[in-house]
py3Dmol code that shows the C-alpha trace and the ligand (Angstrom):
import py3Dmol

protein = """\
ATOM      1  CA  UNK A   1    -168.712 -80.634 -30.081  1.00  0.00           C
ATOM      2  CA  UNK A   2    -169.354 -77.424 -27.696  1.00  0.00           C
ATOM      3  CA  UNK A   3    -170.686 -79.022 -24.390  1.00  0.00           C
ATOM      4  CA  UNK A   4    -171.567 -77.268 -21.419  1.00  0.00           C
ATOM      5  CA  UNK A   5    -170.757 -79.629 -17.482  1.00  0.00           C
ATOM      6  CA  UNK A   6    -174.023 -78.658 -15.437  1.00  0.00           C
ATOM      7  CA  UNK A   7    -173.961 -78.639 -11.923  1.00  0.00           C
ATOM      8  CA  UNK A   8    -173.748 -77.094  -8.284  1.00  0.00           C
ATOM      9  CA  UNK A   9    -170.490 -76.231  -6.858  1.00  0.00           C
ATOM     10  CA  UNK A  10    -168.564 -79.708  -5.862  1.00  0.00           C
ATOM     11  CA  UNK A  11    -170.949 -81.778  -8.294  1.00  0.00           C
ATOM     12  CA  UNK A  12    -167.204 -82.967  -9.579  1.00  0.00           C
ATOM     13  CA  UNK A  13    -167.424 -81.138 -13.184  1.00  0.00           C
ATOM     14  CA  UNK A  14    -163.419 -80.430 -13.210  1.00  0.00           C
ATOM     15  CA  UNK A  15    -163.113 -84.249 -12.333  1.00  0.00           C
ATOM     16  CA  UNK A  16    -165.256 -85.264 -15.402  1.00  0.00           C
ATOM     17  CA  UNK A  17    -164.160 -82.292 -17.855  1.00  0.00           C
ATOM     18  CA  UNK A  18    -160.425 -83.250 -16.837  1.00  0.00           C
ATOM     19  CA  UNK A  19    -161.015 -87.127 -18.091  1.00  0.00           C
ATOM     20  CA  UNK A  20    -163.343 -85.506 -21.073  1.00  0.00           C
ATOM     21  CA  UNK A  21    -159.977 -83.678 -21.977  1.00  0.00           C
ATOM     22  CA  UNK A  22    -157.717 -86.309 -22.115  1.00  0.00           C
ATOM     23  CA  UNK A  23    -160.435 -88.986 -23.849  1.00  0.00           C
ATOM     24  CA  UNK A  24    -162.251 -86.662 -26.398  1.00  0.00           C
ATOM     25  CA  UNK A  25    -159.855 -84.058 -27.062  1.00  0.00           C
ATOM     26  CA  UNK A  26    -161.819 -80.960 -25.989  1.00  0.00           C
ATOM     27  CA  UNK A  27    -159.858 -78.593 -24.227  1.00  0.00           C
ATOM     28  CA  UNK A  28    -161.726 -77.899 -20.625  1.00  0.00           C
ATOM     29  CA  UNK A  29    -162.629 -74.348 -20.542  1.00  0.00           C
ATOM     30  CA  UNK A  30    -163.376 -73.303 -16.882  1.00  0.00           C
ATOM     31  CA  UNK A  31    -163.908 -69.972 -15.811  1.00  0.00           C
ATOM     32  CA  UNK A  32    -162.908 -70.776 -12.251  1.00  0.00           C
ATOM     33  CA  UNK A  33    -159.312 -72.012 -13.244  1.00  0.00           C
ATOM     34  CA  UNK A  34    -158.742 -68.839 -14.965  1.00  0.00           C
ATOM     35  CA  UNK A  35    -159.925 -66.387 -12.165  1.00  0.00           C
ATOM     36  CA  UNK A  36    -157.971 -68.340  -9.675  1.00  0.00           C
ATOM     37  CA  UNK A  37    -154.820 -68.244 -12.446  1.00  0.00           C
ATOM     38  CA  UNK A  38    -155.248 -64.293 -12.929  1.00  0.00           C
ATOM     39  CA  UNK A  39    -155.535 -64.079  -8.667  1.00  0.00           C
ATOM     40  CA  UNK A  40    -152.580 -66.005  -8.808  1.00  0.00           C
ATOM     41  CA  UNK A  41    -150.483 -63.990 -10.743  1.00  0.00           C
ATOM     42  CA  UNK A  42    -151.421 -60.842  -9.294  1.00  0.00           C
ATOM     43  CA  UNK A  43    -153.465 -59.173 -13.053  1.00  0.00           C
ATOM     44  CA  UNK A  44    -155.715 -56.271 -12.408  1.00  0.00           C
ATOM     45  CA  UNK A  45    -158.841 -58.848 -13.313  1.00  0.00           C
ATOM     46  CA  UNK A  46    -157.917 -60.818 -10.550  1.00  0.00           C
ATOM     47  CA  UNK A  47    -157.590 -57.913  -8.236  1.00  0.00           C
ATOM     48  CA  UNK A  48    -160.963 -57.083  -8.954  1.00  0.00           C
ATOM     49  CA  UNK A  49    -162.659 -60.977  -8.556  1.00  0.00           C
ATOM     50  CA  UNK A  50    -160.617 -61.865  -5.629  1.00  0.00           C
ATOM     51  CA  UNK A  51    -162.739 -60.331  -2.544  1.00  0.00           C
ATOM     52  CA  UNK A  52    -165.670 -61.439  -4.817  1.00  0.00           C
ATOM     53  CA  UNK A  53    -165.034 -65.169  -5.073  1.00  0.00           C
ATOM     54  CA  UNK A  54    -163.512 -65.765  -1.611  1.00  0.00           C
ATOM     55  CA  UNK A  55    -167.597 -64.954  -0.793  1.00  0.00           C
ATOM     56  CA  UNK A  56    -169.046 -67.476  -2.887  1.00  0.00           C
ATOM     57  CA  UNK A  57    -170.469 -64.746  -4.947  1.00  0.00           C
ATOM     58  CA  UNK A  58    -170.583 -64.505  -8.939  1.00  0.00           C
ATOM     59  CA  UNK A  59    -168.102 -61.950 -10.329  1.00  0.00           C
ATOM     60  CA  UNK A  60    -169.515 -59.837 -12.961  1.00  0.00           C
ATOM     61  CA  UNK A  61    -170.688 -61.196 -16.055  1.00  0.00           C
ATOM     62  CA  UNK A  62    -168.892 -59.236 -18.808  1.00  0.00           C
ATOM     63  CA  UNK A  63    -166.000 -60.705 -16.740  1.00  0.00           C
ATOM     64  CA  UNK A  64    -166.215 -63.875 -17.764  1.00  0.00           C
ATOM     65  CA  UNK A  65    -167.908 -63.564 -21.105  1.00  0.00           C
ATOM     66  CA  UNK A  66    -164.930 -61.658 -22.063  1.00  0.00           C
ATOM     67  CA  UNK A  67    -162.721 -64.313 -20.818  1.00  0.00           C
ATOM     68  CA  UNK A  68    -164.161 -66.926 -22.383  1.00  0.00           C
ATOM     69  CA  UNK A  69    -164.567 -65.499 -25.708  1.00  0.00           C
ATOM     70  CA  UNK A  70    -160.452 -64.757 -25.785  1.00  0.00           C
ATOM     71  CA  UNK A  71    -159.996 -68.657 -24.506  1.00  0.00           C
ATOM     72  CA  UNK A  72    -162.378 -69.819 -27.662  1.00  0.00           C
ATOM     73  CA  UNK A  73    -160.685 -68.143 -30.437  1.00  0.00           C
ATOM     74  CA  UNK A  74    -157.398 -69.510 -29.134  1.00  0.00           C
ATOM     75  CA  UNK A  75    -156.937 -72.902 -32.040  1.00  0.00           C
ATOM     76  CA  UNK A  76    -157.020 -75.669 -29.667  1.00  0.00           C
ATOM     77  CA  UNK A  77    -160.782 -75.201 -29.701  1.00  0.00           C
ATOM     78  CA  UNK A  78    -161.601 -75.706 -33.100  1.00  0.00           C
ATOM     79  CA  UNK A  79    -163.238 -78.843 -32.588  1.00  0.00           C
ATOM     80  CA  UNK A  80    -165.111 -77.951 -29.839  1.00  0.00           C
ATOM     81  CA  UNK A  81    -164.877 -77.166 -26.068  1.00  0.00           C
ATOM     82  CA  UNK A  82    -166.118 -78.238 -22.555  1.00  0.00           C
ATOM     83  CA  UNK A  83    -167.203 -75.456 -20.571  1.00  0.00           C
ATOM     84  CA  UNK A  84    -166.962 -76.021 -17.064  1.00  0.00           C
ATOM     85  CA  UNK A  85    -168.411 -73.630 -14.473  1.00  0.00           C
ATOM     86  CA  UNK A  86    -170.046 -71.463 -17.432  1.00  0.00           C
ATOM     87  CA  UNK A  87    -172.417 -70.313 -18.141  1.00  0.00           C
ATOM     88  CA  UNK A  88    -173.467 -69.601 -14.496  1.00  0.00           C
ATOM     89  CA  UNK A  89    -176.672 -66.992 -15.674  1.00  0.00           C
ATOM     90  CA  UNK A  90    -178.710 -66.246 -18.324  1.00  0.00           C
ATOM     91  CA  UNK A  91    -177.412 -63.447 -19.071  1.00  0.00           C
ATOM     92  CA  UNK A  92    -173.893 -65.402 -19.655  1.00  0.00           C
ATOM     93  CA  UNK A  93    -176.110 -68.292 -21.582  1.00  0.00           C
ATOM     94  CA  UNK A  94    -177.104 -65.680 -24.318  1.00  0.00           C
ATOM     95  CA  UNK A  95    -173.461 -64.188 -24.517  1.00  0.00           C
ATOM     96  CA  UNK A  96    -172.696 -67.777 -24.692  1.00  0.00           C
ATOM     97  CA  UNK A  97    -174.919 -68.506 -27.694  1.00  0.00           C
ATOM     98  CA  UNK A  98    -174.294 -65.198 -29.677  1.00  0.00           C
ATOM     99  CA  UNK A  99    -170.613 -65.812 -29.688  1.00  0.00           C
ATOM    100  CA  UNK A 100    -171.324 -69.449 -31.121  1.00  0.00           C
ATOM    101  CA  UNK A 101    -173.607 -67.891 -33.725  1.00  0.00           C
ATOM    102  CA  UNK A 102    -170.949 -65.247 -34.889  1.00  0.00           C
ATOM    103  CA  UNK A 103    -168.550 -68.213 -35.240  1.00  0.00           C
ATOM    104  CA  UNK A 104    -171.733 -70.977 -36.954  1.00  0.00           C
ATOM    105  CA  UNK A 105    -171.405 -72.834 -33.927  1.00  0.00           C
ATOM    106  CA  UNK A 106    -173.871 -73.835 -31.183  1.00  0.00           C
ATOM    107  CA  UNK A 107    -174.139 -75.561 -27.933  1.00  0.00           C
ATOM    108  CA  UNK A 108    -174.871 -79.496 -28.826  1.00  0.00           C
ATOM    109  CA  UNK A 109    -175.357 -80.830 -25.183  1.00  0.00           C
ATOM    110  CA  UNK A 110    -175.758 -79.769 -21.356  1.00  0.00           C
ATOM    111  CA  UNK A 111    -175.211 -82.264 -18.727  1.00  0.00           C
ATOM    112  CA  UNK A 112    -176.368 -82.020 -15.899  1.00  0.00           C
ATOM    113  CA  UNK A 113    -174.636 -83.748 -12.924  1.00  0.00           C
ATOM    114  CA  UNK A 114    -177.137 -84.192 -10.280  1.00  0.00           C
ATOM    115  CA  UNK A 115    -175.905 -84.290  -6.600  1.00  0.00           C
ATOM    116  CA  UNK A 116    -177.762 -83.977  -3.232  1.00  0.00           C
ATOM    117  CA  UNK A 117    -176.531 -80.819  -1.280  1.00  0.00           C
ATOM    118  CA  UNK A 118    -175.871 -82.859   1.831  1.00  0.00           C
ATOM    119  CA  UNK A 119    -173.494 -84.911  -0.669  1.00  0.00           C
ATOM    120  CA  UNK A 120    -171.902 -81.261  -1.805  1.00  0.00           C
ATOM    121  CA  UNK A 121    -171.164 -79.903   1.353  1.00  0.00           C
ATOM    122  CA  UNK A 122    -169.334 -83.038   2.439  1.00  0.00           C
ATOM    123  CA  UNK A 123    -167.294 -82.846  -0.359  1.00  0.00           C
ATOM    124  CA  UNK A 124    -166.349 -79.326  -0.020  1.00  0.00           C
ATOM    125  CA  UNK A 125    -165.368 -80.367   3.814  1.00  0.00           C
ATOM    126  CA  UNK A 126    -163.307 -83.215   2.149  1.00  0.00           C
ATOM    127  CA  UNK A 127    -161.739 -81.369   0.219  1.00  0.00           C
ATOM    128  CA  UNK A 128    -160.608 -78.982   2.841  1.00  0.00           C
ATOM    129  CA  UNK A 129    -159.482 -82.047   4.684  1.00  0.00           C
ATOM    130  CA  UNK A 130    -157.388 -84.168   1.691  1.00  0.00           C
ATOM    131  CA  UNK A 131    -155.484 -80.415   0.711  1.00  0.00           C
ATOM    132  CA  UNK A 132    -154.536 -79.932   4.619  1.00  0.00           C
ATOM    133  CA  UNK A 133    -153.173 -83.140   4.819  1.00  0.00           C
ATOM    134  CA  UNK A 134    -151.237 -82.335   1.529  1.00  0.00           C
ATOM    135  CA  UNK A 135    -149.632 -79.437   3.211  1.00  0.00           C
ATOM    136  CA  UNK A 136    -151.356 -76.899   0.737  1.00  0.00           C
ATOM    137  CA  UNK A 137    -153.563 -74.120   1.020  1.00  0.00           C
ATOM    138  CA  UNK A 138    -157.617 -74.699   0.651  1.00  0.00           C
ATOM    139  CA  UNK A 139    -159.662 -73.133  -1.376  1.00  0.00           C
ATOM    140  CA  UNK A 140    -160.897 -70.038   0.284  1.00  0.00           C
ATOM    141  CA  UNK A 141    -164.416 -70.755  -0.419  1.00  0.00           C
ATOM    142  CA  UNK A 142    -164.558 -73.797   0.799  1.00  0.00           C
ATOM    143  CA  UNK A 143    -165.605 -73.208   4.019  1.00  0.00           C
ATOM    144  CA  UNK A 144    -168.995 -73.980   5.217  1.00  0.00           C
ATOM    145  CA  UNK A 145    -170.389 -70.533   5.279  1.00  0.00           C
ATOM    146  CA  UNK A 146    -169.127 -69.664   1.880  1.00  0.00           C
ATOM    147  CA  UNK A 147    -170.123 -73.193   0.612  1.00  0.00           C
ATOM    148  CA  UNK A 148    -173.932 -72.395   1.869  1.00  0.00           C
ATOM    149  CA  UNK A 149    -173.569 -69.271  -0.221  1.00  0.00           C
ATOM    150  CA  UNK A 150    -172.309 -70.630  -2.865  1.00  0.00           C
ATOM    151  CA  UNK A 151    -175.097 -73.437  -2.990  1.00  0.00           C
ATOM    152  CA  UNK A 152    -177.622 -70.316  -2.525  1.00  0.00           C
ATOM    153  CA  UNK A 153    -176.070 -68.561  -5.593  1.00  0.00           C
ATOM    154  CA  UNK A 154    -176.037 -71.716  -7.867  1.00  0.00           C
ATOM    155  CA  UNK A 155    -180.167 -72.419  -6.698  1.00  0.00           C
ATOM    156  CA  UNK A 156    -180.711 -68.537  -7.684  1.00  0.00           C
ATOM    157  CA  UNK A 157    -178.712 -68.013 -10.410  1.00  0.00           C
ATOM    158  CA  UNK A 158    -177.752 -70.961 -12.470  1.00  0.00           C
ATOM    159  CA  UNK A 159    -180.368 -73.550 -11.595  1.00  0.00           C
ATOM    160  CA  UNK A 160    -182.631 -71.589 -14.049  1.00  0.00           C
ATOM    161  CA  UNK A 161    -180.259 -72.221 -16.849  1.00  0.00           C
ATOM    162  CA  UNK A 162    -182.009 -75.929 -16.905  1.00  0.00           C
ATOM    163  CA  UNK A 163    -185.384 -74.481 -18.370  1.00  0.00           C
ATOM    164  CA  UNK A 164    -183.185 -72.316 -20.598  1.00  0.00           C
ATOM    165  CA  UNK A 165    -181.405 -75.016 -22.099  1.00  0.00           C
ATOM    166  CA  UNK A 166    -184.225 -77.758 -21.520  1.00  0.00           C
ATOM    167  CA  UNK A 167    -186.229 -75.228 -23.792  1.00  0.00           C
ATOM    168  CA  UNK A 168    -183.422 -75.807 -26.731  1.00  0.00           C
ATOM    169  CA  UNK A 169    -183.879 -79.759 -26.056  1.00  0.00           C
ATOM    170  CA  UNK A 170    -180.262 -80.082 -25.006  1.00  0.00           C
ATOM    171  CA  UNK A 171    -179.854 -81.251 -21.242  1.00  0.00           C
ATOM    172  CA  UNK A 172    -179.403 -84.309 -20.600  1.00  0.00           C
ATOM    173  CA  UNK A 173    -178.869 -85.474 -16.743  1.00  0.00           C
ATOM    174  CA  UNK A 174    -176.443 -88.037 -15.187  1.00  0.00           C
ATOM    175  CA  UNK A 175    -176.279 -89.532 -11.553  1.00  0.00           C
ATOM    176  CA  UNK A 176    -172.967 -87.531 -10.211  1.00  0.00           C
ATOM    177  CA  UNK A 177    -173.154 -89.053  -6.603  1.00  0.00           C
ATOM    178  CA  UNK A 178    -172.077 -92.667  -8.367  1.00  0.00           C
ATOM    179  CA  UNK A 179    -168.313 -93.198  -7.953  1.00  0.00           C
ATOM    180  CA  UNK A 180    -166.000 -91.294 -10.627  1.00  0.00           C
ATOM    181  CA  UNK A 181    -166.087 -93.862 -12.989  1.00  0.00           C
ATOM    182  CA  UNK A 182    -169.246 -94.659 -13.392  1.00  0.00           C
ATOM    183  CA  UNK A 183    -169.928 -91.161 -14.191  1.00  0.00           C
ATOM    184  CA  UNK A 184    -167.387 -90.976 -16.624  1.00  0.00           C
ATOM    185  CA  UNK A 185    -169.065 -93.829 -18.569  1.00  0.00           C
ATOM    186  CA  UNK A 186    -171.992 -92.875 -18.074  1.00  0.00           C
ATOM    187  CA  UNK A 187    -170.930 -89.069 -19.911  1.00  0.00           C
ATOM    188  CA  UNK A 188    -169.343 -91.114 -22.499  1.00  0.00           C
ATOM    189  CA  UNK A 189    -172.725 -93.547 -23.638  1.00  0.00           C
ATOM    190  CA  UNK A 190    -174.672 -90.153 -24.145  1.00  0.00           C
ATOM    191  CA  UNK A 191    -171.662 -88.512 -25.365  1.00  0.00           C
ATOM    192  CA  UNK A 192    -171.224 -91.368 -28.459  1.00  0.00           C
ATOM    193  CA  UNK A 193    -175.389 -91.571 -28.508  1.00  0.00           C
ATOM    194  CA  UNK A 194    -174.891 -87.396 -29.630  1.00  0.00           C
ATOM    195  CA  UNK A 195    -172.343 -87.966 -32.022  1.00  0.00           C
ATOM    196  CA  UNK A 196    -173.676 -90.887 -33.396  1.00  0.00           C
TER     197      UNK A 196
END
"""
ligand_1 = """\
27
LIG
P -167.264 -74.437 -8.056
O -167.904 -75.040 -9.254
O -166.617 -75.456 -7.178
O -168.160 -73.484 -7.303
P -165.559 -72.722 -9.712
O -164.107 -72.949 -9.709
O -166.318 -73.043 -10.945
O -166.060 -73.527 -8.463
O -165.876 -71.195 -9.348
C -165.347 -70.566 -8.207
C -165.840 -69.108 -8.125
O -165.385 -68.375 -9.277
C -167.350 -68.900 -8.128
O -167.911 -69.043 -6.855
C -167.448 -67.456 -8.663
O -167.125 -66.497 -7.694
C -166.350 -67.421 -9.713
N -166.861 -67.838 -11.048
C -166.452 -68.935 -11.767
N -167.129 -69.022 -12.928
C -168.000 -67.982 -12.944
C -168.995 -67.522 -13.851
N -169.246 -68.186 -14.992
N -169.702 -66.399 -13.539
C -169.459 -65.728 -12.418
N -168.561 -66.102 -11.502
C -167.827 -67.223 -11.743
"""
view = py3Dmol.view(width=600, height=400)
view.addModel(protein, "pdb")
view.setStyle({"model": 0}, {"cartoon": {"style": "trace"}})
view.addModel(ligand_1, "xyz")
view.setStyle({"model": 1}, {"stick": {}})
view.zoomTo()
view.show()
């Protein structure tokens, strides 16, 4: 199964594609973890994204679409894949698709975690908060300016993706402001209601 997590920034799709991992067997696929990963170990592509995601901004989309089409071929996904955090346009929804085609795949299901954004932006601030106290290092968009922005980008850019996919019949939406686990089960009745 090829399912796409839907959601603005701190709707808690890592959370729900981690426990989708580990349950299902899908390998998460999400384009944030592997720009931070290529920032992290210095690569030329994260050279180029860094400046671009501290600001909340989208880095280009032949960026990504190339990123995720190397990640896809790799055998782990053979059965499938959750992508988290992609596709974030359109224009990345189409790549999306005519990869799929080339390999007689598809997208089966979107879903859509629906949060409030007074609910994201405390999360981001929480998150801020827990990592502190952890002695680590934030995120460096996760602070309230670049959280707004972020918010802004996700209502301009991806938000649309909804009619996109609602077009194909695929979305499906699920209360992500209940606690953790209640999401999770709540993924997992219209997960087996799919597959069934
Ligand atoms: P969140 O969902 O919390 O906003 P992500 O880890 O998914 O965080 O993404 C962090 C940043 O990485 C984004 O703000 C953007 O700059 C960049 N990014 C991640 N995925 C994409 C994508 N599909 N297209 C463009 N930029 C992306």
């Amino acid at each position: 199964m090829n399912l796409v997590l839907f959601g603005p920034p701190g709707a808690g799709k890592g959370t729900q594609a981690k426990i989708l991992q580990e349950e299902r067997g899908l390998p998460q696929l999400s384009t944030g973890d592997m720009l931070r990963a290529a920032i992290a170990a210095g690569t030329d592509l994260g050279k180029k994204c860094q400046a671009i995601m501290a600001s909340g901004d989208l880095v280009p989309d032949e960026v990504v679409v190339g990123i995720i089409a190397e990640r896809y071929d790799q055998p782990d996904c053979a059965k499938g894949a959750i992508f988290d955090g992609f596709p974030r346009t359109i224009p990345q929804a189409e790549a999306l698709d005519a990869m799929l085609a080339k390999r007689n795949k598809k997208i089966d299901l979107v879903l859509e975690l629906k949060v409030d954004d007074a609910v994201l932006v405390g999360r981001a601030e929480n998150r801020v908060k827990q990592t502190v106290a952890a002695g680590g290092t934030p995120r460096p968009d996760d602070t309230p300016e670049t959280v707004k922005n972020r918010l802004a980008v996700y209502y301009k850019n991806t938000a649309p993706l909804l009619a996109y996919y609602g077009k194909q019949g695929k979305v499906v939406s699920v209360d992500g402001m209940a606690p953790i686990a209640e999401v999770t089960k709540a993924i997992g009745a219209v997960l087996d209601g799919v597959k069934g």
